[in-house]
LUMNUMI-867587 format. One record per residue: residue number from 1; residue in three letters; x negated, y negated, z negated of N, C-alpha, C in turn. Coordinates in steps of 0.2 Angstrom, whole numbers, plus 5000, padded with zeros to 4 digits. Layout:
BEGIN
    n  res  n.px  n.py  n.pz  ca.px  ca.py  ca.pz  c.px  c.py  c.pz
  NUM  ala     X     Y     Z      X      Y      Z     X     Y     Z
...
***
This chain:
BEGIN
    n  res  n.px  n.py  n.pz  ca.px  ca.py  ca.pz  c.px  c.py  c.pz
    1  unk  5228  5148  5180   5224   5142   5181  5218  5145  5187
    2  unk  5217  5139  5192   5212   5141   5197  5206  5139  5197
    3  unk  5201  5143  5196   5194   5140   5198  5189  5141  5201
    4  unk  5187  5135  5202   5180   5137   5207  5174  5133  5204
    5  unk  5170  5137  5206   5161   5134   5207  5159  5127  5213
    6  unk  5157  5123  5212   5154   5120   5217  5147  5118  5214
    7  unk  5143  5114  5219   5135   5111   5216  5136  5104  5221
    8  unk  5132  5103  5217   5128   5095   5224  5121  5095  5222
    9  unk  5119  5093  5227   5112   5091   5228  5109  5087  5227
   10  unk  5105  5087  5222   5103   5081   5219  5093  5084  5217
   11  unk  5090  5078  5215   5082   5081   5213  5083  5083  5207
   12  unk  5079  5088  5210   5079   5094   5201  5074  5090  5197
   13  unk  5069  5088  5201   5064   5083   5195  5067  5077  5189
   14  unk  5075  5075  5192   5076   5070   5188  5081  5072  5185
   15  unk  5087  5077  5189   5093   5077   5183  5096  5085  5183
   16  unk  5091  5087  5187   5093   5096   5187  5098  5097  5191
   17  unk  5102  5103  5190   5108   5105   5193  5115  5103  5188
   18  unk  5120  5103  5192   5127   5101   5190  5133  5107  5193
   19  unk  5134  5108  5186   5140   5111   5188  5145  5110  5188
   20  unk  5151  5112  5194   5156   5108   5194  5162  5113  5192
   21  unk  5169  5113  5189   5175   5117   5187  5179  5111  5190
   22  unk  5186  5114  5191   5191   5112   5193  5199  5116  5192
   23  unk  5200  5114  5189   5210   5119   5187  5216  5115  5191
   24  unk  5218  5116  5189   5226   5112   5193  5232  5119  5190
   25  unk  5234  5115  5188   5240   5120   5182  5247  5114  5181
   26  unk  5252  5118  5181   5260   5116   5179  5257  5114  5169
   27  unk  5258  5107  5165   5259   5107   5161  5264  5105  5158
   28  unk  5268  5105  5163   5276   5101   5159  5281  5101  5161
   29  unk  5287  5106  5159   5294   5105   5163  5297  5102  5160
   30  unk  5301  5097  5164   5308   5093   5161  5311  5090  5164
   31  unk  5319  5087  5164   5324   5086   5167  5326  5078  5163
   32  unk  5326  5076  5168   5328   5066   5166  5333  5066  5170
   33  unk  5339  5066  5166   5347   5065   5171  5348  5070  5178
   34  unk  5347  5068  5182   5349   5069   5190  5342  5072  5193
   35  unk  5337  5072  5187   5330   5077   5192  5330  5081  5187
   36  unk  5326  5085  5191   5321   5089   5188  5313  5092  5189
   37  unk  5309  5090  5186   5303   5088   5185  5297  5093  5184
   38  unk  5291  5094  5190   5285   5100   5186  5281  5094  5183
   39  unk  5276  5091  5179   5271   5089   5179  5263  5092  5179
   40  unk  5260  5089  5186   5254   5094   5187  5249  5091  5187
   41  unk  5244  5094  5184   5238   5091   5179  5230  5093  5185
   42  unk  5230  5090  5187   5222   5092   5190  5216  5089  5186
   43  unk  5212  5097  5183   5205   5092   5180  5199  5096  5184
   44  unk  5195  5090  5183   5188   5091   5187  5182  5090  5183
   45  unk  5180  5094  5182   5174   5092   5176  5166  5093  5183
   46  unk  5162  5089  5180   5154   5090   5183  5151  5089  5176
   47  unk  5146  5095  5173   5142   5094   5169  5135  5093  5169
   48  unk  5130  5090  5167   5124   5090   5169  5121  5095  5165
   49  unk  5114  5098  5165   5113   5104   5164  5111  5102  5155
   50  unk  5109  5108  5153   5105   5109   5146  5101  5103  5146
   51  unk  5099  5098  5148   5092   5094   5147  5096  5088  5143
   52  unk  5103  5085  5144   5105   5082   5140  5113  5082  5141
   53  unk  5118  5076  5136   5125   5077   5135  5127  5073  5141
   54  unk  5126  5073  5148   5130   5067   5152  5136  5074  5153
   55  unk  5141  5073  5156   5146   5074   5161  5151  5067  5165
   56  unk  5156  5070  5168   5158   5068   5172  5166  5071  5170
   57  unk  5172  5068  5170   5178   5072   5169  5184  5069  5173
   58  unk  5187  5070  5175   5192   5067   5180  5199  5073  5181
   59  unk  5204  5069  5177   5211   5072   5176  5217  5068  5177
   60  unk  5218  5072  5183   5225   5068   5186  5230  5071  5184
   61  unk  5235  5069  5183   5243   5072   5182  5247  5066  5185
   62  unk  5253  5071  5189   5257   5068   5193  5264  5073  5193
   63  unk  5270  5069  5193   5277   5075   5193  5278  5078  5201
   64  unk  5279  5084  5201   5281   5084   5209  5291  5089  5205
   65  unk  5293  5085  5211   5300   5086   5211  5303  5093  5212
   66  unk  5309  5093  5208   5309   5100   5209  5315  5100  5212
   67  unk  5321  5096  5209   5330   5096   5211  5329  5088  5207
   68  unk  5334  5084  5213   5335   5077   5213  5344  5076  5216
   69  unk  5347  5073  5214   5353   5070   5219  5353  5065  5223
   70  unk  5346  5063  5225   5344   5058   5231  5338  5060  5235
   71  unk  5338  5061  5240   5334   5061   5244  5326  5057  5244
   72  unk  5330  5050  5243   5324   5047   5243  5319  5046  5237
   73  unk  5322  5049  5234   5318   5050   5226  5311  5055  5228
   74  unk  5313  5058  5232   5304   5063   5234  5299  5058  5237
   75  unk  5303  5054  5242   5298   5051   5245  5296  5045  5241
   76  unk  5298  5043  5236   5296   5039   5231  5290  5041  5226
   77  unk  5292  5045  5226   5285   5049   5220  5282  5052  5224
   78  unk  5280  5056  5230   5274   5055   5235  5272  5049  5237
   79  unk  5277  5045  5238   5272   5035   5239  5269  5036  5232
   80  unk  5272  5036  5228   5268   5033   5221  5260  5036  5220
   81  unk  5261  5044  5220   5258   5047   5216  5249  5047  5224
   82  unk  5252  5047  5233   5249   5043   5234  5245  5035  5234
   83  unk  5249  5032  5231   5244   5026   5230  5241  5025  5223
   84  unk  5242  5030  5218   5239   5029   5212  5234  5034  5211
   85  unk  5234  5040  5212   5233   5046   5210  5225  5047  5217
   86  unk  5226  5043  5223   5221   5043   5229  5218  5035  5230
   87  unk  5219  5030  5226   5215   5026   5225  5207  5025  5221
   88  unk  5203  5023  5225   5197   5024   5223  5196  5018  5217
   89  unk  5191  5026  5212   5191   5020   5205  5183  5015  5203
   90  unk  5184  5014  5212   5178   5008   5212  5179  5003  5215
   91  unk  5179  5004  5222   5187   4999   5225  5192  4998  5226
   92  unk  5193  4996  5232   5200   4994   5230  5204  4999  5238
   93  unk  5198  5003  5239   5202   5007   5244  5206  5014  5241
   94  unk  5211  5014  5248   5215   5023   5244  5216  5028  5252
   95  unk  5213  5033  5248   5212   5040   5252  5215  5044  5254
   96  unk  5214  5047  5259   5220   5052   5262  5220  5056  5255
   97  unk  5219  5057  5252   5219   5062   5246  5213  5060  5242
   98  unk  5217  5065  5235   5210   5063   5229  5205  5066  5228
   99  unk  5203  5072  5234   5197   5073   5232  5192  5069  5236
  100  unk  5193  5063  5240   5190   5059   5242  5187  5053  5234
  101  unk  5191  5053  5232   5191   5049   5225  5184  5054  5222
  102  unk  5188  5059  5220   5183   5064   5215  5175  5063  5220
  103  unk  5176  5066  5227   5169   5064   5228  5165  5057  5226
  104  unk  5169  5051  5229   5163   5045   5228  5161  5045  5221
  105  unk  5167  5047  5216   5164   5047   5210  5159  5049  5207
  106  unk  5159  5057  5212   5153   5061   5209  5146  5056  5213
  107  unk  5146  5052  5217   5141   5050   5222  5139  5044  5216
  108  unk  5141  5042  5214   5142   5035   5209  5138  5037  5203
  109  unk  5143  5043  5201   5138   5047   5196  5130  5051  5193
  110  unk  5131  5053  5199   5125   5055   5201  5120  5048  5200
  111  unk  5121  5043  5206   5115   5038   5207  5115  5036  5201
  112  unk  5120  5035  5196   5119   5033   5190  5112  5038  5184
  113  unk  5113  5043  5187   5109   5048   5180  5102  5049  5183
  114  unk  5102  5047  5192   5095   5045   5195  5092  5038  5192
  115  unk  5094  5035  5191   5094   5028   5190  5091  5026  5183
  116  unk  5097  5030  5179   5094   5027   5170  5094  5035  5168
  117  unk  5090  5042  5170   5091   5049   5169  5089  5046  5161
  118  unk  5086  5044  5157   5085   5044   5149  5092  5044  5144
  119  unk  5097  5041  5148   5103   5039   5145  5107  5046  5146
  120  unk  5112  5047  5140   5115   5051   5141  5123  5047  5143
  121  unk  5127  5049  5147   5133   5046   5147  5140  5051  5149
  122  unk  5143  5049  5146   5152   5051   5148  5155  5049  5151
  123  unk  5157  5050  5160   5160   5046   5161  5167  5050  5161
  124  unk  5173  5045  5161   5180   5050   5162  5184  5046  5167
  125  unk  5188  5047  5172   5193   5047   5172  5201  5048  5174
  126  unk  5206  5047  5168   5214   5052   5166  5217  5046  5170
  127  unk  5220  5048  5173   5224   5046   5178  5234  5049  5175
  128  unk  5238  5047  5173   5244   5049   5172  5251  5046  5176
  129  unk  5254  5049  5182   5262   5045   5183  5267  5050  5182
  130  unk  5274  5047  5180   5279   5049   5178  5284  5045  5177
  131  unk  5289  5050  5177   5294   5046   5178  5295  5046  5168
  132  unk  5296  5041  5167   5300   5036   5160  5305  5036  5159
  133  unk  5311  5032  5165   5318   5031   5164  5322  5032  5172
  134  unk  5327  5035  5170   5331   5036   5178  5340  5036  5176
  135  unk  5343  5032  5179   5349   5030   5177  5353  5031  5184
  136  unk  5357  5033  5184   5361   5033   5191  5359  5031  5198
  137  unk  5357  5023  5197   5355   5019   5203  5349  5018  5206
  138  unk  5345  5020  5199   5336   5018   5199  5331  5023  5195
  139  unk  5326  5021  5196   5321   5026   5192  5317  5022  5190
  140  unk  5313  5023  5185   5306   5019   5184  5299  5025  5180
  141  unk  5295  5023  5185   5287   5025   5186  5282  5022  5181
  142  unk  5279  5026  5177   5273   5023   5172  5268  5026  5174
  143  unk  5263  5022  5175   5257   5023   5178  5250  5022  5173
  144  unk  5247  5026  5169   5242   5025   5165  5236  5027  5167
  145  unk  5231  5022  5168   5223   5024   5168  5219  5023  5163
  146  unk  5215  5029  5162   5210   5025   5155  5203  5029  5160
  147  unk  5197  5023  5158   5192   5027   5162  5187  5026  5157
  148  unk  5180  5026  5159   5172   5025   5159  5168  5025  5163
  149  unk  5165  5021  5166   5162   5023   5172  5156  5017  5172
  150  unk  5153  5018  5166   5147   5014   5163  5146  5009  5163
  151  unk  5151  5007  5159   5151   5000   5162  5151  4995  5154
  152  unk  5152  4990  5153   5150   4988   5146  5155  4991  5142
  153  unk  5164  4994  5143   5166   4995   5139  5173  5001  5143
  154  unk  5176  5002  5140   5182   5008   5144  5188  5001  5147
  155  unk  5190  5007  5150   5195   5001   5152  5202  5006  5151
  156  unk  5210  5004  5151   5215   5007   5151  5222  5001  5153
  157  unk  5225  5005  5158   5229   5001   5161  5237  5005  5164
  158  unk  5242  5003  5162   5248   5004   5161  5252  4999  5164
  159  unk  5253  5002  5172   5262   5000   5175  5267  5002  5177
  160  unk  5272  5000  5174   5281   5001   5177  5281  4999  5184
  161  unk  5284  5005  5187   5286   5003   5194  5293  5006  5193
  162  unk  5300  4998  5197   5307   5003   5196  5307  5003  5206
  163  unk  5313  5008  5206   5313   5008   5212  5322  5010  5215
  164  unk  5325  5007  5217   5330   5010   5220  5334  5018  5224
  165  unk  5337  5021  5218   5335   5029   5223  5340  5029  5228
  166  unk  5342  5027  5232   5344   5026   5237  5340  5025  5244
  167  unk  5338  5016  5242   5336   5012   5246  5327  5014  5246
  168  unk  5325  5015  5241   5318   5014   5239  5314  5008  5237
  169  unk  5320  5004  5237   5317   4998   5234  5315  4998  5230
  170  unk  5308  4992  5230   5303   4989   5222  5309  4983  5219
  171  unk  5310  4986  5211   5318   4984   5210  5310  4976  5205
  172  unk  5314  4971  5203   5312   4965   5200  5316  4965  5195
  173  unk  5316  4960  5191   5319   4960   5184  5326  4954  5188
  174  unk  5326  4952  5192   5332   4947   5194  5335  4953  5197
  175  unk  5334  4960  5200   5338   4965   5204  5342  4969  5197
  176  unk  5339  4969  5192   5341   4971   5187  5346  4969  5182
  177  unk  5346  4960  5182   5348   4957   5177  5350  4947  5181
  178  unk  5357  4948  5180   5358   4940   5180  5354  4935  5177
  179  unk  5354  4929  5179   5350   4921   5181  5350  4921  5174
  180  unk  5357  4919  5170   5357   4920   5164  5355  4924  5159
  181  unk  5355  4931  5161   5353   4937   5158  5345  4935  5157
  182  unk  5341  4937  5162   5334   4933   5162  5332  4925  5156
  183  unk  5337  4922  5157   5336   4915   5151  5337  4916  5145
  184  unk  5341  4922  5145   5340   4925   5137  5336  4928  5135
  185  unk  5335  4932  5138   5328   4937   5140  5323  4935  5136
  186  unk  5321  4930  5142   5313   4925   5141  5316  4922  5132
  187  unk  5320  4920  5130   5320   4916   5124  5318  4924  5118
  188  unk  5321  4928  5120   5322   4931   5117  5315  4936  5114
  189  unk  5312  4935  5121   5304   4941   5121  5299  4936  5120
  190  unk  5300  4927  5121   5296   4922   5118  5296  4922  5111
  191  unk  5303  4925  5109   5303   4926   5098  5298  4930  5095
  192  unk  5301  4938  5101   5296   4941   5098  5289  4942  5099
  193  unk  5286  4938  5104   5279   4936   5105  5275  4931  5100
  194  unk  5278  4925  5097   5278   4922   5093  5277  4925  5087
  195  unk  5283  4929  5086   5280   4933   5078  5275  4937  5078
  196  unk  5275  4939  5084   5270   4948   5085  5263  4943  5082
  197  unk  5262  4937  5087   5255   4935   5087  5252  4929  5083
  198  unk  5257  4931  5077   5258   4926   5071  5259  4918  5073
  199  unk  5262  4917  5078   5264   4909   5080  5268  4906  5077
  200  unk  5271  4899  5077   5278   4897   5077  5280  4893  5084
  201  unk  5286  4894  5084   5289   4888   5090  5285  4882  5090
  202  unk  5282  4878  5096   5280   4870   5097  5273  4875  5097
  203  unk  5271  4879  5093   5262   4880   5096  5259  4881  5101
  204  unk  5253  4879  5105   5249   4879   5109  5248  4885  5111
  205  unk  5249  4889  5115   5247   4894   5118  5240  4895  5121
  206  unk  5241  4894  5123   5233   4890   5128  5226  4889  5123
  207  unk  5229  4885  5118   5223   4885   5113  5223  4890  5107
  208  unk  5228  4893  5109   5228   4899   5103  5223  4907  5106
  209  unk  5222  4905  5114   5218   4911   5117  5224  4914  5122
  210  unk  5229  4911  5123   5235   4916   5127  5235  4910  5133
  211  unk  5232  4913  5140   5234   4911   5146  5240  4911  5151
  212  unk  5245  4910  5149   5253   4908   5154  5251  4904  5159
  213  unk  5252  4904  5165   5253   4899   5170  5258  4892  5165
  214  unk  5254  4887  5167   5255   4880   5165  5256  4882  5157
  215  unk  5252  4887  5155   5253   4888   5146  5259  4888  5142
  216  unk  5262  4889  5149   5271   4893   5144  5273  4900  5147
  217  unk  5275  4902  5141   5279   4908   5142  5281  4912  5148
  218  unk  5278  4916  5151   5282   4920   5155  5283  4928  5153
  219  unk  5290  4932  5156   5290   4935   5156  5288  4940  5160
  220  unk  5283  4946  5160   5281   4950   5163  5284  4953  5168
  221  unk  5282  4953  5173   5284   4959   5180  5282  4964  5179
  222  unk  5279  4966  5174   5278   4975   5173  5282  4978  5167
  223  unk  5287  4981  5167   5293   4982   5163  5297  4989  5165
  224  unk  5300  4991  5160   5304   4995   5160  5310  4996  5157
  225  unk  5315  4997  5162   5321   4997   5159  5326  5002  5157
  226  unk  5329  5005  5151   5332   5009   5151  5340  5009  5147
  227  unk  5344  5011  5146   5350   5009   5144  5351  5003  5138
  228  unk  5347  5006  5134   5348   5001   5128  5341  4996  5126
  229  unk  5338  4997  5131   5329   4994   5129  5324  4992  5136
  230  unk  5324  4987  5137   5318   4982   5140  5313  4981  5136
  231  unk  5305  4986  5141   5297   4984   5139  5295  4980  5144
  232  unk  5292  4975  5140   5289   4972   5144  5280  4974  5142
  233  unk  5277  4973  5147   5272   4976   5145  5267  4972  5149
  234  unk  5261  4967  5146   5255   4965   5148  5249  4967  5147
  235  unk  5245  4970  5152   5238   4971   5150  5235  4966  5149
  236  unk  5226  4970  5148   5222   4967   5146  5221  4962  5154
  237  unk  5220  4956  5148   5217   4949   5151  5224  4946  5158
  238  unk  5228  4951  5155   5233   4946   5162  5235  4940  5157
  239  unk  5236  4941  5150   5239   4934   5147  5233  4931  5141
  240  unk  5228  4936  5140   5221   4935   5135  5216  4939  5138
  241  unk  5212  4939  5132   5205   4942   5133  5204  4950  5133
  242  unk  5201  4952  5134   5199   4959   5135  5199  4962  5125
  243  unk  5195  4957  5123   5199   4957   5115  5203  4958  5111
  244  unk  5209  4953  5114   5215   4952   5112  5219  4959  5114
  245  unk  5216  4961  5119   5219   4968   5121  5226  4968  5122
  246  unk  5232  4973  5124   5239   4973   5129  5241  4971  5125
  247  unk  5248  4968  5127   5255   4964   5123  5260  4968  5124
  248  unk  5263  4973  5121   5269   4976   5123  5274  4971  5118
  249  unk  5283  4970  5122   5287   4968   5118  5291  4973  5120
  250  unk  5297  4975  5116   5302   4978   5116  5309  4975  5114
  251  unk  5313  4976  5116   5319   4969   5116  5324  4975  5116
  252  unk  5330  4973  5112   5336   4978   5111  5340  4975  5115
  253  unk  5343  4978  5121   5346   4974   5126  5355  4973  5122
  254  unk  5356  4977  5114   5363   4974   5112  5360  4969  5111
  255  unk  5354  4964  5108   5354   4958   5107  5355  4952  5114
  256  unk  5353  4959  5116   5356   4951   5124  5363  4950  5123
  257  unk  5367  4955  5124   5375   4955   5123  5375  4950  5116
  258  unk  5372  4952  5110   5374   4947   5108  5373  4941  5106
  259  unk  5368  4939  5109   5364   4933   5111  5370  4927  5115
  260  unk  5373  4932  5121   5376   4930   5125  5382  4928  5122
  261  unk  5385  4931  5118   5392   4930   5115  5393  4923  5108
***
């Protein structure tokens, strides 16, 4: 594990001195079919001195490849892990790299402990991609963020990205699955939604707190697919309130088979 010191410059009359650590370490080897995979963890910590409990914590992990049977599988997971892992967690800009992210963070944090110094605060944020499922033709990316960054409450956000390892294509649930295959689907992930959120058939979505485009059922574009099993997976507030919190459905793709038969 590697470490270094850093500082920033800040008035000592309001929030003292901050020290900064940093590691980057291998935390996980494994083999998904046709790869083989390091997982790399980078943490950042900035702590604020003895005068109170604030810090600062920021821990990325990302897989870097080690042996693939496709080429384009590298260049897929440095697209990914550049546009998730060096996106700033204030805008909506993304960085030639992430210590561009780490610093604004620290800038943010900092005005913040100049601002309300009496408050102690935690900010965090864990960043995770990884490969999930990889099948012959395709692969699928789960992307997790849980943060805190003062704000009335935490936030955590989870997407499936599938991608062609060949081509490199962003694969969709119709590149996946027939016209028909899809109408099964949807009926079948509208059951289990029904039951999950105590419904019956004919009830009002809309006035139950669940917002669908024109207050019917859709099935999610963020999804994972793997041999036997389709997640469909909605965050917070794409179909409800921040309350009602994420929807995950799980569907047994024999049921499709036998849905269909």
């Amino acid at each position: 594990m590697n470490k270094t010191v850093c500082y920033s410059i800040l008035s000592l009359s309001i929030i003292g001195i901050f020290s900064c650590s940093e590691s980057n370490e291998v935390v996980e080897q494994k083999e998904t079919g046709h790869l083989k995979i390091e997982q790399i963890q980078l943490t950042h910590e900035l702590d604020n001195d003895s005068y109170d409990n604030s810090e600062l914590t920021v821990q990325l992990e990302f897989p870097k490849l080690v042996r693939t049977d496709s080429n384009m599988v590298n260049t897929i997971l440095l697209q990914e892990k550049s546009r998730r892992m060096n996106k700033s967690a204030i805008t909506d800009s993304i960085f030639e790299d992430n210590q561009r992210v780490l610093s604004q963070l620290e800038t943010a944090y900092q005005q913040f402990k100049r601002d309300f110094p009496e408050i102690d605060t935690q900010w965090y944020l864990d960043r995770k991609l990884d490969v999930v499922a990889e099948e012959t033709d395709y692969l699928t990316l789960r992307f997790e963020e849980s943060s805190f960054l003062g704000g009335a409450h935490p936030t955590q956000l989870i997407f499936f990205t599938s991608y062609d390892k060949k081509t490199g294509k962003h694969l969709y649930l119709k590149d996946l699955f027939t016209s028909n295959e899809i109408d099964m689907l949807k009926t079948l992930a509208k059951k289990q939604f029904l039951n999950q959120k105590g419904l019956k058939i004919g009830d009002d979505l809309e006035a139950n707190g669940w917002f669908f485009p024109n207050g019917a059922f859709a099935l999610s574009s963020n999804f994972c697919k793997t041999e036997s099993t389709l997640i469909l997976f909605y965050n917070r507030y794409d179909i409800g309130s921040y309350a009602a919190g994420a929807t995950q459905l799980e569907i047994d793709l024999k049921n499709l088979v036998e849905h269909e038969s």
